[in-house]
Residue, then its C-alpha position, 0 to 999 in steps of 0.5 A: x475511339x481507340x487511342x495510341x498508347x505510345x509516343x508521338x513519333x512512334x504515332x507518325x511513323x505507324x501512319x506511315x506505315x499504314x496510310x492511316x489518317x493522323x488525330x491529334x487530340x490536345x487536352x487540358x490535365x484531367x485532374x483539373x477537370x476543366x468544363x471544355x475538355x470534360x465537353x470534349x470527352x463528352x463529344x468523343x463519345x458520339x464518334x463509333x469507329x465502326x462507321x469509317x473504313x478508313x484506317x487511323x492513329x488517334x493519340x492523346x497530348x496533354x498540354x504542357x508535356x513534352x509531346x505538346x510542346x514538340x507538336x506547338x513548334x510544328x503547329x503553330x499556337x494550337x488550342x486547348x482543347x482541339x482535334x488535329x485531323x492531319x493527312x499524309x502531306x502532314x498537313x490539316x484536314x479539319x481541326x476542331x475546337x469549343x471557340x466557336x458553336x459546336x453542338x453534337x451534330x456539327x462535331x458528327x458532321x464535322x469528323x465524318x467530313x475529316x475521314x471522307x476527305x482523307x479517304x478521297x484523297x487516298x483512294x479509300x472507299x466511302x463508308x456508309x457514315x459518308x454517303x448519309x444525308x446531314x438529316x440521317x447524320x443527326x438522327x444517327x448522332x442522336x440515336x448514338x446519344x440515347x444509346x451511349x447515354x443509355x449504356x452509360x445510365x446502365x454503366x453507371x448503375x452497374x458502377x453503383x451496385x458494384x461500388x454499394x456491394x464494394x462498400x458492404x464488402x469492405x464494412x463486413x471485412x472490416x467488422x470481420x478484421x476488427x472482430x479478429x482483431x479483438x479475438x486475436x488481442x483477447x487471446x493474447x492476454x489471455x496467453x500473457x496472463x497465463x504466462x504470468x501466473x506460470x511465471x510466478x508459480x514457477x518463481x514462488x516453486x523456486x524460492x520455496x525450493x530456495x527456502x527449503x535448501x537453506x532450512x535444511x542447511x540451517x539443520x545441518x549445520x544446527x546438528x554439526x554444532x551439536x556434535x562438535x558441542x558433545x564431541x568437545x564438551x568442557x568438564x565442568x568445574x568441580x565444586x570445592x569441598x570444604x572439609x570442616x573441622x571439629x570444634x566446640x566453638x563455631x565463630x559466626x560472622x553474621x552481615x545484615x542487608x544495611x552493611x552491619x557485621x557482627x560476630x557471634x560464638x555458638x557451641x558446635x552442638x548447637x541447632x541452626x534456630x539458634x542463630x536464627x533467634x539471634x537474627x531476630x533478636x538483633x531487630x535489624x530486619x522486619x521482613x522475612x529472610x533467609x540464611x546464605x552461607x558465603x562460601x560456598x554459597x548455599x541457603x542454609x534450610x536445615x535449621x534442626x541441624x547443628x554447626x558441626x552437622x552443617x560444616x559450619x566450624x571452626x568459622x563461617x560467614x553468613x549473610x541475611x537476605x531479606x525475602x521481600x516476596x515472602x510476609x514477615x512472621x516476626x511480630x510488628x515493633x509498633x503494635x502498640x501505637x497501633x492500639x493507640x491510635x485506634x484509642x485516639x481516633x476511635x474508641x475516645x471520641x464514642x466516649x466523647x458522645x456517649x458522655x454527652x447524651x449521659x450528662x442529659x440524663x443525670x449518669x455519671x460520665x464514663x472516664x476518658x483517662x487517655x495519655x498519649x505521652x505515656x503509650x508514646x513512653x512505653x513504645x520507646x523503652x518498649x524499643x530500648x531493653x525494655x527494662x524500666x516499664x513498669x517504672x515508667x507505668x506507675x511514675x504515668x499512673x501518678x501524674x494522672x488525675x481522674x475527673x467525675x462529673x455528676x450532673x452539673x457538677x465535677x469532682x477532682x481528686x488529688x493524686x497525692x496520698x498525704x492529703x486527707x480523705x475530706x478533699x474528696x468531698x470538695x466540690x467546685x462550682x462555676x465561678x471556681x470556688x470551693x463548696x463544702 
């Protein structure tokens, strides 16, 4: 069937027109697919137009529109789905409808008798569908069947095929598109990464640039100052020159490191050792020292020099400074507690033993004569002037005692002189009593 393509009314007024038969087709929403109207559009299929002379308007109404409602006030409760064949009078020729019983060949019979009745009534001449038997009718619908049947099979296939070559299309466009996609996105970071690192050559280029700008300005300005420092250079100071005076007695205030000052008097033409000797004498440092002049502030070296060469008179001042990076060449105060005390720790206990192996075997002990008082005695005034040693070693000598032992047996000698030789003689035995 062709269908009208325009409005109802546009329909009417073109079978108007033309004297053609007027076809109502009323239908359910095709969206629904509901079964009757799908078996309607199966129907539909058997009907070849080619088969009727008779001109026709054929318009599909879908229910519930405008144009079905508009065609319900004219035909009163009409069906869904139905077929409305309405001739020139505007009256019915055959409706159609699923109520009752209708197979292929009475829906045929059924359209075929509609088109011959309006051709009757119209003077039209009979087709060929109207002068077939109701037999030659159902072969001719059947074999109308098997040949739309066929051709929709053939439809259907080519459907298929098209639709499979649609979806291998659509699968290799869409590989197609994903693989540019993925070219396009590696290009594109390809194309970021290489704008970032041209980014950053450009920004280290730049503070390189930078760095050297601000290197070379730093020389500058190191060079300007140098200029402005040559060009207004201070004169240094000039040092006071102290003219000596000729005298034959040069004063000299001498300050040690503890604070103690002392004053001295030395010919003008005598050496600068001679002070030295003085400083030494004065056993108030035990380290090596220096002599500095005060003012001016040098260090005197020149000690073959005298006063008067050094522009020491009339008077001077000088400090002692102790050299504590330099070993003392003086010699040591208490080296004789040193000898001491190896005596003490060394030397008498080797006698101690050597006197215990003598007394087994019958040798007369080696003498272990050791004051500590008198060494003590002798460092002191040896620290003093040193005036009474001798003195004080004969006043030692004649408090001590020697004491001899010969086996068992010990001797003891008076230390006074006056006493008789035959106290030598005297011996002492265990229980302290005196044998002739």
């Amino acid at each position: 069937m062709v269908w009208f393509e325009g409005t109802v009314s546009e329909a009417v007024s073109k079978c108007k027109s033309d004297k053609a038969l007027f076809i109502v087709y009323l239908h359910h929403n095709y969206e629904k697919k509901n079964p009757e109207t799908v078996r309607m559009e199966e129907l539909w299929t058997l009907v070849d137009p080619s088969f009727f002379n008779t001109p026709y308007v054929a318009i599909k109404v879908e229910e519930d529109t405008v144009p079905a409602q508009q065609f319900s006030s004219i035909y009163k409760n009409p069906l869904c789905p139905s077929i409305y064949f309405i001739g020139s009078d505007g009256k019915p020729i055959e409706i159609i409808t699923l109520i009752e019983e209708c197979d292929e060949t009475i829906f045929v019979d059924k359209v075929s008798n509609a088109f011959k009745k309006f051709a009757v009534d119209n003077g039209y001449v009979e087709t060929e569908w109207s002068g077939m038997t109701k037999e030659e009718k159902a072969i001719h619908a059947r074999k109308l069947i098997a040949e739309r049947k066929a051709k929709k099979s053939e439809l259907e296939q080519i459907e298929m095929k098209e639709k499979e070559l649609r979806r291998r299309m659509d699968g290799k466009a869409m590989h197609e598109a994903k693989e540019r996609a993925r070219e396009l996105e590696l290009l594109e970071a390809a194309a970021a990464i290489k704008k970032q690192k041209q980014e950053d050559a450009a920004y280290k280029k730049k503070i390189l640039e930078q760095m050297a700008l601000e290197r070379k300005d730093k020389q500058l300005e190191e060079e300007e100052r140098l200029r402005n420092m040559n060009a207004v250079e201070t004169p240094k100071p000039a040092v006071p020159k102290v003219t000596s005076i000729p005298t034959d007695v040069c004063r000299v205030q001498i300050r040690f490191p503890d604070g103690k000052t002392i004053v001295k008097e030395f010919q003008s033409k005598d050496k600068l050792q001679v002070l030295k000797d003085v400083i030494i004498n004065e056993k108030r440092i035990t380290t090596d020292f220096a002599i500095v002049q005060a003012y001016p502030r040098k260090e005197l070296l020149e000690f073959e020099k005298d006063f008067l060469e050094l522009q020491l008179t009339p008077s001077t001042t000088v400090l002692v400074i102790p050299n504590e990076n330099k070993i003392s060449s003086m010699p040591l105060i208490r080296s004789r507690n040193v000898n001491s005390m190896l005596k003490i720790f060394i030397y008498n206990p080797l006698i101690v033993i050597l006197n215990f192996f003598l007394s087994f075997v019958g040798f007369s002990p080696i003498s272990t004569t050791t004051n500590t008082q008198e060494q003590e005695q002798q460092s002191s005034e040896d620290r003093g002037n040193g005036v009474d040693k001798k003195e004080t070693t004969n006043r030692a000598a004649a408090n001590t005692s020697e004491v001899r032992q010969r086996g068992n047996i010990r001797f003891l000698r008076n230390s006074e002189r006056d006493k008789p030789d035959d106290d030598k003689t005297e011996t002492f035995n265990g229980n302290s009593t005196s044998q002739l």
